[in-house]
C-alpha positions in Angstrom: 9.5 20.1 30.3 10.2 16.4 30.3 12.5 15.1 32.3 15.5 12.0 31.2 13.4 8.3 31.4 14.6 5.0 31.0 13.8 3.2 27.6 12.2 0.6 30.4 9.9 3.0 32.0 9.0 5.1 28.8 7.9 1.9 27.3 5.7 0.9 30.3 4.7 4.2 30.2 3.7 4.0 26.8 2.1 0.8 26.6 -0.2 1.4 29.4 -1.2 4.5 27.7 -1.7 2.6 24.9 -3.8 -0.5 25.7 -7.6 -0.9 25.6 -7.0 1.3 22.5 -4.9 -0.8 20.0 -4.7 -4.0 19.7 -0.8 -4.5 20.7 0.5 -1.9 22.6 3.5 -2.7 23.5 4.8 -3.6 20.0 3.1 0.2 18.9 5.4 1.5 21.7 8.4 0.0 20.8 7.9 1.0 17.3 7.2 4.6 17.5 10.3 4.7 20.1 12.6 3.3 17.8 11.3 5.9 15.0 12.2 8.7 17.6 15.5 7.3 18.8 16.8 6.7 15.0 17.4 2.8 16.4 15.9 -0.5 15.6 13.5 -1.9 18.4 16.3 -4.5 18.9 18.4 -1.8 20.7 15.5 -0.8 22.6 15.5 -4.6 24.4 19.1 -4.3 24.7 19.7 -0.9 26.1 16.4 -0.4 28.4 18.6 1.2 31.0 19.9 3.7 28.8 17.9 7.3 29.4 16.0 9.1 27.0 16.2 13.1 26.7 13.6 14.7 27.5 13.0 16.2 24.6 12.5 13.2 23.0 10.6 11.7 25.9 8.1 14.5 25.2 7.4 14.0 21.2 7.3 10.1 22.2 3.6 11.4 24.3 2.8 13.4 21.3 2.9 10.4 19.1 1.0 8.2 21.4 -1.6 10.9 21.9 -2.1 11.0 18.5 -2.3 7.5 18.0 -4.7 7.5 21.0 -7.0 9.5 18.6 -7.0 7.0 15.6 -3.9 8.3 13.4 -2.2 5.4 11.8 0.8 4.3 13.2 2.3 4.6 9.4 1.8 8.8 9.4 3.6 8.7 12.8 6.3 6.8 11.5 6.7 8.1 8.0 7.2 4.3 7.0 5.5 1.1 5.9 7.0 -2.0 5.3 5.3 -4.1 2.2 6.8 -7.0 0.9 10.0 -7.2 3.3 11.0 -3.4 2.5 10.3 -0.3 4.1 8.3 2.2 1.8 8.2 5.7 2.3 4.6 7.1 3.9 3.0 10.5 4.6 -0.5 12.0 5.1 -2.7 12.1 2.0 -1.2 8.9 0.4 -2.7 5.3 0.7 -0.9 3.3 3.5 0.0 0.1 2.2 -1.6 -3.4 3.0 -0.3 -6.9 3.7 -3.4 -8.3 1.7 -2.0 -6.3 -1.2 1.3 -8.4 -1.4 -1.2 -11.1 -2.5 -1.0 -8.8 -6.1 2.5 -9.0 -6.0 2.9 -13.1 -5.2 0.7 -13.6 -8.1 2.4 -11.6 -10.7 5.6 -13.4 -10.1 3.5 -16.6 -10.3 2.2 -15.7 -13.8 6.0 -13.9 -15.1 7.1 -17.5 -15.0 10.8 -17.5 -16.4 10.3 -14.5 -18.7 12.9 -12.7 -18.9 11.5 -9.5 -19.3 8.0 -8.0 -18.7 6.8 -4.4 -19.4 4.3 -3.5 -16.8 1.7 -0.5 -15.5 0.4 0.1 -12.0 -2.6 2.4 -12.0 -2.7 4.2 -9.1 0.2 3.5 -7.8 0.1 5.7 -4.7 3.6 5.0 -3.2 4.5 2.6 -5.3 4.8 -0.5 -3.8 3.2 -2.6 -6.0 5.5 -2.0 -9.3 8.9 -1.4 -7.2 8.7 -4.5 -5.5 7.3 -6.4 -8.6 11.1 -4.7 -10.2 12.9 -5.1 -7.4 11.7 -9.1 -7.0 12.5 -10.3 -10.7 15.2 -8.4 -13.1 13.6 -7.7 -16.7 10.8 -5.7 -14.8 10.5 -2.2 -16.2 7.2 -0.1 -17.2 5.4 2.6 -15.3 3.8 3.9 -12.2 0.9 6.3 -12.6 -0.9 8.6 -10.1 -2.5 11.7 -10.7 -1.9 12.8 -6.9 1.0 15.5 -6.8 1.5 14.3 -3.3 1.6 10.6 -4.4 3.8 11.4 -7.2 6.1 12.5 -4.5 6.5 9.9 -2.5 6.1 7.3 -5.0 9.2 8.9 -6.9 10.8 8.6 -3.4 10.3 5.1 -3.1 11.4 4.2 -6.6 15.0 6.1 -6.3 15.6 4.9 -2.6 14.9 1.2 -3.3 16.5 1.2 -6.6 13.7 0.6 -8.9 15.0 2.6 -11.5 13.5 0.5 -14.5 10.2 2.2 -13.2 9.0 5.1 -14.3 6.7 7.6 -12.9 4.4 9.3 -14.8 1.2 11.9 -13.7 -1.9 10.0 -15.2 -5.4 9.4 -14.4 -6.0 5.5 -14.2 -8.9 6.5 -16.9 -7.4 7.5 -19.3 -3.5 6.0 -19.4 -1.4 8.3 -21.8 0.3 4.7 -22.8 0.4 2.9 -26.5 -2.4 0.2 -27.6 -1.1 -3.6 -27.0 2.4 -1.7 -25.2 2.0 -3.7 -21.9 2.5 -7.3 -20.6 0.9 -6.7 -17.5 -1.3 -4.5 -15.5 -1.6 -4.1 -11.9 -4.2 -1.7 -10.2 -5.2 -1.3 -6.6 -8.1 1.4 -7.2 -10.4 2.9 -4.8 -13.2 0.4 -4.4 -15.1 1.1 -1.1 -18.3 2.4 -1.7 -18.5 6.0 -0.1 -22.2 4.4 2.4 -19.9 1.3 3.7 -20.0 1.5 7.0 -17.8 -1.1 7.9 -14.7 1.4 6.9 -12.8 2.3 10.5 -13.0 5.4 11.6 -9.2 5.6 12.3 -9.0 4.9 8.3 -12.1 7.2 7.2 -10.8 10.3 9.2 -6.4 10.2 8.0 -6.8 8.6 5.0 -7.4 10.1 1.7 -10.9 9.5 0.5 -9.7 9.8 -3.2 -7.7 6.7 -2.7 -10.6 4.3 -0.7 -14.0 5.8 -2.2 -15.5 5.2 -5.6 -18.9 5.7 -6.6 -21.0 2.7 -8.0 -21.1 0.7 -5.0 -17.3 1.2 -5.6 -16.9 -0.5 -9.0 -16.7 2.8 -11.0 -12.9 3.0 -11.0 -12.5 -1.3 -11.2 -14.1 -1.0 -14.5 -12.5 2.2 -15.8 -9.1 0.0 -15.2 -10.3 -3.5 -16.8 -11.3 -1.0 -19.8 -7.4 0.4 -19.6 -6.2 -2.8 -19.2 -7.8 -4.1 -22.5 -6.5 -1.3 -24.3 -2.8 -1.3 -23.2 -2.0 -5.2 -23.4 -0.8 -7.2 -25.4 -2.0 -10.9 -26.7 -1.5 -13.0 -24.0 -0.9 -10.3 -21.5 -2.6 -10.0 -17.7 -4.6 -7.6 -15.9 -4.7 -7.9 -12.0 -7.7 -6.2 -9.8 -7.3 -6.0 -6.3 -11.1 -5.2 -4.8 -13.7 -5.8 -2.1 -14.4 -8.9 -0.3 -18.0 -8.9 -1.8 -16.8 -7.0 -5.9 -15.5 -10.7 -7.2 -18.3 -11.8 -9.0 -19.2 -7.6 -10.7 -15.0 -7.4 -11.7 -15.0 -11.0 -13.4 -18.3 -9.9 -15.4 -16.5 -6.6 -16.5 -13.8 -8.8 -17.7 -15.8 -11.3 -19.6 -18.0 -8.0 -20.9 -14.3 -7.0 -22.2 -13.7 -10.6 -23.5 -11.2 -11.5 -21.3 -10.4 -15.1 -21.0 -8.9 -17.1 -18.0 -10.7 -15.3 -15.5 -10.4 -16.0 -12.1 -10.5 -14.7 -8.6 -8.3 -15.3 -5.7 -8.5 -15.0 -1.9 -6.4 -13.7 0.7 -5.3 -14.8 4.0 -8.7 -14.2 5.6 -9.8 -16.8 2.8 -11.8 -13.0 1.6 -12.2 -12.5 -2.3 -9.2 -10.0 -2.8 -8.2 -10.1 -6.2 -9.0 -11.1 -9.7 -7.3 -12.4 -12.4 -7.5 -12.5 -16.4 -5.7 -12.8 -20.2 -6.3 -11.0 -23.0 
């Protein structure tokens, strides 16, 4: 049985547990304590003298044991923040990734002053693509599809949480998208694209997260070109498709568009100056 600690000396505590194993420990520490405490990590700096139960004292080690064994901080914490909100999380859906906001930058780029834009996001896992796409310019409605019950779940979650309620969710396989010919202004998809041999992948990420959302056969083009296929399909003249992929898949996704006769192709990095995502008009 735990005994009452400090924040202060459940934080040291925590953090020296931590380090040598993640790359800021004290910040994990301060996180997964807030998460247990119901608090921001604010409070934490302001009331280090207050004591902790011991109850709580004693799930705080279970977290850090478990992220001592690779689990992403995100399944501890049931939450992810993309985009300056906090989206929903849990086991057996993709965690979301700051590169990915670069999708969502980009599609308000291209929206311009329209005042409204029907859009899809294939795959949307939970969501955070289309929501905060709806949530950053008004006129955005359309759909988010996943064919993961789980997904479904939490994406749904998200949507009615954050007040995205332009969006809706249907079940759908990213192949075959049970939407009209020439219906959509734009298409977003973050698809699985890692090919199942890389070997680059982190363990910590191969062994929690769900293979269905980072594998795809090909060399891990299979499910880029089954959505630049969709994508030709379901927009309309004018409309854009947007790929997020692999850092070495630029050059293969701009010859499936051009194969699809895409015009105004074009392929943009991220942060880590890393081809990240590519752009095209029908």
């Amino acid at each position: 049985m735990y005994m009452e600690e400090s924040i202060r000396t459940l934080l040291a505590g925590t953090t020296a547990l931590l380090a040598g194993h993640v790359d800021n420990p004290r910040l994990e520490a301060e996180i997964l304590l807030a998460h247990i405490l119901g608090k921001e990590r604010l409070f934490l700096r302001l009331h280090d003298r207050d004591h902790v139960e011991g109850a709580k004292a004693s799930l705080l080690q279970d977290l850090a044991g478990r992220r001592l064994l690779g689990e992403p901080l995100a399944y501890l914490t049931g939450k992810r923040e993309f985009f300056g909100r906090e989206f929903c999380v849990a086991r057996g859906v993709l965690i979301p990734r700051p590169e990915t906001e670069l999708m969502v930058e980009t599609a308000l780029e291209l929206a311009g002053e329209r005042k409204s834009l029907l859009i899809a996001d294939l795959g949307a896992g939970t969501g955070c693509i289309g929501i905060s796409l709806a949530l950053e310019r008004s006129g955005v409605a359309g759909y988010l599809l996943e064919k993961s019950p789980l997904a479904i779940s939490v994406c749904r979650k998200n949507r009615d949480r954050l007040g995205a309620q332009s969006l809706v969710v249907l079940k759908a396989d990213m192949k075959n998208v049970p939407l009209p010919d020439a219906s959509l202004d734009m298409v977003l998809a973050n698809p699985p694209y890692i090919a199942k041999d890389d070997p680059a992948v982190e363990e910590g990420v191969r062994r929690y997260e769900p293979g269905s959302a980072l594998f795809a056969d090909n060399a891990g083009l299979e499910l880029l070109e089954a959505c630049v296929c969709e994508a030709r399909r379901l927009l309309k003249k004018g409309g854009w498709v947007l790929l997020e992929h692999g850092l070495a898949q630029g050059e293969a996704v701009r010859h499936m568009l051009a194969k699809k006769h895409f015009c105004e192709f074009f392929t943009k990095k991220d942060l880590a100056g890393l081809d990240r995502l590519s752009i095209a008009r029908v």
